[in-house]
C-alpha positions in Angstrom: 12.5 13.4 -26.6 9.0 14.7 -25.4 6.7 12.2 -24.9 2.6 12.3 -25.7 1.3 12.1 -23.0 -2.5 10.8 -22.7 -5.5 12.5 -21.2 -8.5 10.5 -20.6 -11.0 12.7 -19.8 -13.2 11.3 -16.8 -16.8 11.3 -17.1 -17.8 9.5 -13.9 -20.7 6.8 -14.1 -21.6 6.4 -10.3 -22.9 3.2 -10.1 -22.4 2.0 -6.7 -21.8 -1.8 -5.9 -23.0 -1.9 -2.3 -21.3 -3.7 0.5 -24.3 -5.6 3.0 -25.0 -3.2 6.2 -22.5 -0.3 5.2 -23.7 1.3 1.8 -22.2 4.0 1.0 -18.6 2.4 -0.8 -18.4 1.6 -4.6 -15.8 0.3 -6.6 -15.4 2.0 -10.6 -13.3 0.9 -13.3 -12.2 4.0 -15.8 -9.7 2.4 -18.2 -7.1 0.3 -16.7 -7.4 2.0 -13.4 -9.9 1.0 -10.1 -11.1 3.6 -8.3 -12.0 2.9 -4.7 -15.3 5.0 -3.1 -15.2 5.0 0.8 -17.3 7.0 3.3 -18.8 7.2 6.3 -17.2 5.9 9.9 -13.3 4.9 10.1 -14.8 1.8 10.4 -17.6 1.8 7.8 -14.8 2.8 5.7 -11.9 -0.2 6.2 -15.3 -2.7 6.2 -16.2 -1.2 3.0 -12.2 -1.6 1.4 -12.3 -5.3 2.6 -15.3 -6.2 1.4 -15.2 -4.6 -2.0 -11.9 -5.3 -2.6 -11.7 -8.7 -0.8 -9.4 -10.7 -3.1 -7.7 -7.9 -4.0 -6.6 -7.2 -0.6 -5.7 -10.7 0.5 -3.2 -11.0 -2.6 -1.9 -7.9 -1.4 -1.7 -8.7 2.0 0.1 -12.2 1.1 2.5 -10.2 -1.2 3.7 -8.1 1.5 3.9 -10.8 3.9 6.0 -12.8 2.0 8.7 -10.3 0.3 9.6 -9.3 4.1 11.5 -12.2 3.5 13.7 -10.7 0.9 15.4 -8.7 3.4 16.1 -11.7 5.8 12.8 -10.0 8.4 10.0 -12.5 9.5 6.7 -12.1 10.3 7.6 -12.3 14.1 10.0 -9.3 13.3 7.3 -7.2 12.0 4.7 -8.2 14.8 7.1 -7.1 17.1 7.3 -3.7 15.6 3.8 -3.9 15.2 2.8 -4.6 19.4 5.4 -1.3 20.2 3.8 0.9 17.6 0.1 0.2 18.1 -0.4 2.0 21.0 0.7 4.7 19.4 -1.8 4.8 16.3 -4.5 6.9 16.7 -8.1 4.8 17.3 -10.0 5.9 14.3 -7.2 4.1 11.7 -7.3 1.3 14.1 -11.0 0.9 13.8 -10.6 1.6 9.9 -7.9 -2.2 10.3 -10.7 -3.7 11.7 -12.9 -3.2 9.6 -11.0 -4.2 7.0 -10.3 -7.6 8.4 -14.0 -8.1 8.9 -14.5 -6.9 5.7 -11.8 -9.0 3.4 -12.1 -12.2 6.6 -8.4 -11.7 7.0 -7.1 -12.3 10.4 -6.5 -8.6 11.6 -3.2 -9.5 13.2 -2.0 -9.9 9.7 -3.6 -7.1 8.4 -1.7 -4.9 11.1 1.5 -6.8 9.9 1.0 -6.2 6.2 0.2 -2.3 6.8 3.4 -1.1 8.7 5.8 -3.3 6.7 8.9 -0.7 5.8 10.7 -1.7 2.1 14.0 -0.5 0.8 12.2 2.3 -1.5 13.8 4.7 -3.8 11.3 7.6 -4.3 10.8 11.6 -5.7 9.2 14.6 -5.3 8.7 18.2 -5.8 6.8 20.9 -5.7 6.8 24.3 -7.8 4.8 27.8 -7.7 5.0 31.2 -8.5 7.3 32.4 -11.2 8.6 28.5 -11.6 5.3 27.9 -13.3 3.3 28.5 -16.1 0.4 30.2 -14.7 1.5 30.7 -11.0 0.1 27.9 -9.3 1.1 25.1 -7.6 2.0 21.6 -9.0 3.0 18.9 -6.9 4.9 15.7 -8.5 5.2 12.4 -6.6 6.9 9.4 -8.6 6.5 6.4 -6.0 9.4 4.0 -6.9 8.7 0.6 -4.7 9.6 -2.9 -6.4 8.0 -4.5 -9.2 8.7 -7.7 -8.1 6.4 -8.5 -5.2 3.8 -11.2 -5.4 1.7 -13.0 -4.0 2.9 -16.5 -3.7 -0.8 -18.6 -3.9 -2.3 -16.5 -7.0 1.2 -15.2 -8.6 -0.4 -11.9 -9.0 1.9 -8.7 -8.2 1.3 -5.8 -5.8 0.9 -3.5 -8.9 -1.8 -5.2 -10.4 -4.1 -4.3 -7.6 -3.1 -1.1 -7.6 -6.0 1.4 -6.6 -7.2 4.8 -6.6 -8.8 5.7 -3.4 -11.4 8.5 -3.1 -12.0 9.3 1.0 -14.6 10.5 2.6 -14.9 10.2 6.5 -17.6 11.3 8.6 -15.1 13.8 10.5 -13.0 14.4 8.1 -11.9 16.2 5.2 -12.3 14.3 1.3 -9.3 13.2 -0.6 -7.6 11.2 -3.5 -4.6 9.1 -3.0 -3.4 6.6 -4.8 -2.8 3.6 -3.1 -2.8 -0.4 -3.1 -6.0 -2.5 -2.4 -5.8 -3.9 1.5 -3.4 -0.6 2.5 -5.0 1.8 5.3 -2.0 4.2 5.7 -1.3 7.0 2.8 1.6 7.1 0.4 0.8 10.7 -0.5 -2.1 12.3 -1.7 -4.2 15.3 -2.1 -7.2 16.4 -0.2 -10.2 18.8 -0.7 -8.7 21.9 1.1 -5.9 22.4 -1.1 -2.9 19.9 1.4 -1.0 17.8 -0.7 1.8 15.4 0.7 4.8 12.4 -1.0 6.9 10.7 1.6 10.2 9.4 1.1 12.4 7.0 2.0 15.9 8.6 3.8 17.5 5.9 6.5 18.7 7.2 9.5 20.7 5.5 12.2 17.9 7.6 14.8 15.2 5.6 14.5 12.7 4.5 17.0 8.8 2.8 16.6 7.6 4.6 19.6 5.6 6.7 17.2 3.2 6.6 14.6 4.4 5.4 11.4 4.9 7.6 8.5 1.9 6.4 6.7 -0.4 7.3 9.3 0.8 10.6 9.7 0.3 11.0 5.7 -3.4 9.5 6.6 -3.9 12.5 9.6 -2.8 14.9 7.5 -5.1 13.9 4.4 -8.1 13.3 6.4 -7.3 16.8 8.9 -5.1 19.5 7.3 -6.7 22.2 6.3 -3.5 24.4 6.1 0.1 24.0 5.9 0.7 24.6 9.1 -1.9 22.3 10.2 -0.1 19.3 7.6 3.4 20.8 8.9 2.2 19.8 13.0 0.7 16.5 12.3 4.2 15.4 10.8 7.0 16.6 13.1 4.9 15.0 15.8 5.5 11.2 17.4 8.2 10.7 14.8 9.7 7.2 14.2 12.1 6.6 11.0 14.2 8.5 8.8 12.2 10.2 6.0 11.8 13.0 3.5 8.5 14.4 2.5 7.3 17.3 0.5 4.4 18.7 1.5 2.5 21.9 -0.3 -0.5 24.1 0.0 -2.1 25.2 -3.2 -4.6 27.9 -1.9 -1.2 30.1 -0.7 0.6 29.0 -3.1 4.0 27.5 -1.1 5.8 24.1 -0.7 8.0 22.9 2.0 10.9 19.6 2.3 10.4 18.1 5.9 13.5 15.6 7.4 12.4 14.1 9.8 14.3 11.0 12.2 13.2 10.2 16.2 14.9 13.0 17.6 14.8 15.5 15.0 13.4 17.4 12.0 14.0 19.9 9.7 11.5 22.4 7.9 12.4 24.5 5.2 10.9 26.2 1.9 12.8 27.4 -1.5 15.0 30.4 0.1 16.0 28.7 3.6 19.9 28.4 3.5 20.1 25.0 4.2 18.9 24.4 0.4 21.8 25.8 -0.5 24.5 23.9 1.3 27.1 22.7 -1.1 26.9 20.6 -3.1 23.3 21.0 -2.8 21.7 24.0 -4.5 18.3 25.8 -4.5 15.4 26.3 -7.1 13.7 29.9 -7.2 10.1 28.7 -5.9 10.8 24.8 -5.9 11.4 22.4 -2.9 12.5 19.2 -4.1 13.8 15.5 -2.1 14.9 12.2 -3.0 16.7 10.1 -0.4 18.9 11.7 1.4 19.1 14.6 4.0 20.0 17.9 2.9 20.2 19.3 6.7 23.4 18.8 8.6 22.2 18.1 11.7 19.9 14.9 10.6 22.0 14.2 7.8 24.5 13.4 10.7 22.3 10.7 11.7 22.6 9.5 8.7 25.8 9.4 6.5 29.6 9.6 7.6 30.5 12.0 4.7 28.1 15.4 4.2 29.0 15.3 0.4 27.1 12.5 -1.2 28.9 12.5 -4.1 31.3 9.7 -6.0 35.1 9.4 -5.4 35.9 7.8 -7.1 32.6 6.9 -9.9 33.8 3.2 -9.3 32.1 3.8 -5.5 28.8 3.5 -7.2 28.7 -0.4 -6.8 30.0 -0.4 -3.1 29.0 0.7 -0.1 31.1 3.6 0.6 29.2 6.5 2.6 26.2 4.1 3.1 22.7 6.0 4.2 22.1 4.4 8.1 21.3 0.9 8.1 20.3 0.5 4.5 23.9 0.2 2.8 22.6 2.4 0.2 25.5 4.9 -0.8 24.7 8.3 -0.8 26.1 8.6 -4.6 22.5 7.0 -5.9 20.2 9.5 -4.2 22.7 12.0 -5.2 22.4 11.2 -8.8 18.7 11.0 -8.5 18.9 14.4 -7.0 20.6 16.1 -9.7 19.2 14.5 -12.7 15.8 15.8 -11.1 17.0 19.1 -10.6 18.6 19.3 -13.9 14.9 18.6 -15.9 13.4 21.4 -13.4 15.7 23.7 -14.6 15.3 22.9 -17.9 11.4 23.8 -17.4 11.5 26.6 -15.2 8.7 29.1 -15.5 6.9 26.7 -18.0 5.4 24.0 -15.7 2.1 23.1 -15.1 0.6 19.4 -15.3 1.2 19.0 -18.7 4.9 19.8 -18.3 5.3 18.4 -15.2 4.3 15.1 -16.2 6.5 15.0 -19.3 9.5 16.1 -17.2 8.7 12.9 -15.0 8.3 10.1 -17.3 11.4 11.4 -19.4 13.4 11.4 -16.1 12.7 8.0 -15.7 12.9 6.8 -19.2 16.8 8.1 -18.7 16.7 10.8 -21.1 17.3 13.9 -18.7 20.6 12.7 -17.3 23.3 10.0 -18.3 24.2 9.0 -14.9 20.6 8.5 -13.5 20.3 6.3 -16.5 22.7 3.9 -15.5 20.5 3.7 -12.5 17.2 2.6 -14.3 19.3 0.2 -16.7 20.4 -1.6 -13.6 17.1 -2.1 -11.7 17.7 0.7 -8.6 13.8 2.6 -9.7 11.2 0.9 -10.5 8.0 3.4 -10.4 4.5 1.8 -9.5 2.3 5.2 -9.9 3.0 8.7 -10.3 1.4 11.2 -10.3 1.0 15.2 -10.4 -1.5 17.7 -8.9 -2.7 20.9 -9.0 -4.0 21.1 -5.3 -5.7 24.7 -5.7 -8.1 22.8 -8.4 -8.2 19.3 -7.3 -6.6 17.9 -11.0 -4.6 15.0 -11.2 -2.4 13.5 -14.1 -1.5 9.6 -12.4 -0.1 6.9 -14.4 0.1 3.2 -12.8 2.1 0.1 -13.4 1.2 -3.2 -14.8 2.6 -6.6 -14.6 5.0 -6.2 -17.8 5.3 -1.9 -17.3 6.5 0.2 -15.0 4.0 3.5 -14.4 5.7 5.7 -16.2 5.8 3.4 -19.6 1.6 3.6 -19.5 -1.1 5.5 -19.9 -1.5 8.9 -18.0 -5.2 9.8 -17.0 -6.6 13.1 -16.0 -8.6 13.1 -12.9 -10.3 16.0 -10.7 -10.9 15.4 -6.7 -14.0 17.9 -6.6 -15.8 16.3 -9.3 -15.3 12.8 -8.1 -17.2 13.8 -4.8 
């Protein structure tokens, strides 16, 4: 079935609500969604979050705090990780935590906790150009799957609820749009004003280290300093920590790349490279395309006993046989994501653009491109909480977010253009 999607066109009433001493943040509503306004210093920036966003971010904050305790991790755990890391984060995003513990009058010990917290996170991506689209350019689709069910334990309120759209602009750096959670400093992918647009995902590695800076500050870096793909490309291969995946694309070119990346190694490759085309993976004329799992033998080593992902027998679905590093995922569910996503790009090729991007999304996740995947989403394994697709080259943006009683890609989807929001 192809689903309406919505357009609300954004006319932009810039009415700021000033924060005392550093005016130059201002919180919007347009719809259902807030749009968060920060410039100046790193610092002016985080004081301006806090502050604007103040209760938002301490129900946030809380949320966080507490479903670490889901996965049997306290908030000594995390506090370790955080005193090994720190020293590794670059001063500006520390200044930008400050000031948003000054700003919200949460303790910033707990702010630093709540901001490197890793969650067992199911996510996609891709990106398509050239002949793969409808008018050559680039479109970049990032569907951020995280659980629905975190909350904050005083007010009851979920993480989803204070779900924001942030609009950056730092004194030494370049403008962008992500969206994003109110009390969160780090990036979980965006676009920025010179064309660099970036989705992380999740992919557990037994290599693993915190000696680094976390994922979400390299996202940040990259947002706030890319001005090329090569430029986005050095920022995250660099001080790597975890296992991830993350799709990162240059509209002004056009051309995307997948990056793997673990503590001792990464892997960069566009469309053509061969590794794309390792069975029983296969490539996409002018699409690069991730979910969570490694594609490259040498850090898929690090992270799964078996190269094929695949089920034998189907029954394997529900155990962990060929589990992904430490997170007892088996490599079947990524697998099926995978497929199921490169099955609806197929279907499209050479006719998408944001439009058709979008509807290829939502239908993916409403179940209806693949039986298997639909299992998945009938048994709880994706939950999305915002996705979104770009056109980096002209700064538009389709993004749908989740509420309280539905997921993102059940609501609304609103249109959106970087360049005229600054």
């Amino acid at each position: 079935m192809r689903l309406t999607i919505l357009y609300l066109v954004v006319i932009l009433l810039l009415v700021p609500s000033f924060t005392s001493g550093y005016q130059s943040g201002w919180v919007e509503k347009y719809g259902d969604i807030t749009i968060l306004h920060l410039e100046g210093s790193y610092y002016e920036m985080g004081y301006q979050h806090g502050s604007l966003l103040k209760e938002e971010c301490r129900e946030n904050l809380r949320a966080f705090l507490n479903f670490s305790k889901f996965f049997g991790y306290s908030y000594d755990d995390f506090l370790r990780i955080w005193r090994v890391t720190e020293k590794y984060i670059p001063r500006e995003y520390l200044e930008e935590l400050h000031g948003l513990s000054d700003g919200a009058g949460v303790p910033f010990e707990e702010v630093a906790v709540g901001n490197i917290i890793a969650m067992l996170v199911h996510c996609s991506s891709f990106a398509a150009w050239g002949p793969a689209t409808r008018d050559g350019k680039l479109y970049h689709m990032r569907s951020f799957d995280f659980p629905k069910i975190i909350r904050d334990p005083v007010t009851g309120k979920y993480l989803q609820e204070n779900s924001v759209l942030i609009i950056r602009k730092p004194c030494n750096g370049y403008a962008s749009l992500d969206p994003s959670f109110a009390g969160f400093v780090g990036s979980l992918g965006g676009m920025n004003e010179k064309g660099i647009a970036v989705g992380v995902i999740s992919s557990w590695s037994h290599d693993e280290q915190y000696t680094g800076i976390p994922i979400v500050f390299r996202q940040r870096m990259v947002l706030d300093h890319a001005a090329s793909i090569n430029d986005a490309l050095s920022i995250l291969i660099s001080n790597r920590t975890c296992g991830w995946n993350l799709i990162v694309s240059d509209g002004k070119i056009p051309i995307g790349c997948a990056v793997e990346v673990t503590a001792n190694h990464y892997y960069i490759g566009t469309w053509n490279n061969t590794v794309e085309s390792i069975y029983p993976f296969w490539k996409i004329d002018h699409v690069v395309r991730r979910t969570n799992i490694f594609i490259d033998p040498t850090t898929a080593a690090t992270q799964r006993r078996r190269y094929d992902p695949r089920l034998f027998p189907v029954l394997s679905l529900f155990i962990s046989i060929n589990p992904l590093g430490w997170s007892m995922t088996p490599s079947s569910i990524p697998w099926i994501h995978y497929r199921a996503l490169s099955l609806g790009i197929e279907e499209r090729w050479s006719m998408l653009d944001l439009n058709e991007t979008m509807n290829l999304t939502r239908e993916l996740y409403h179940g209806e491109i693949d039986p298997f995947f639909r299992i998945l989403v009938k048994l709880g394994f994706y939950a999305t909480l915002h996705q979104w697709v770009a056109c980096p080259e002209t700064g538009d943006i389709l993004i749908s977010f989740a509420t309280a009683d539905k997921e993102a890609h059940e609501n609304p989807v609103y249109h959106f253009n970087l360049f005229s929001m600054l």
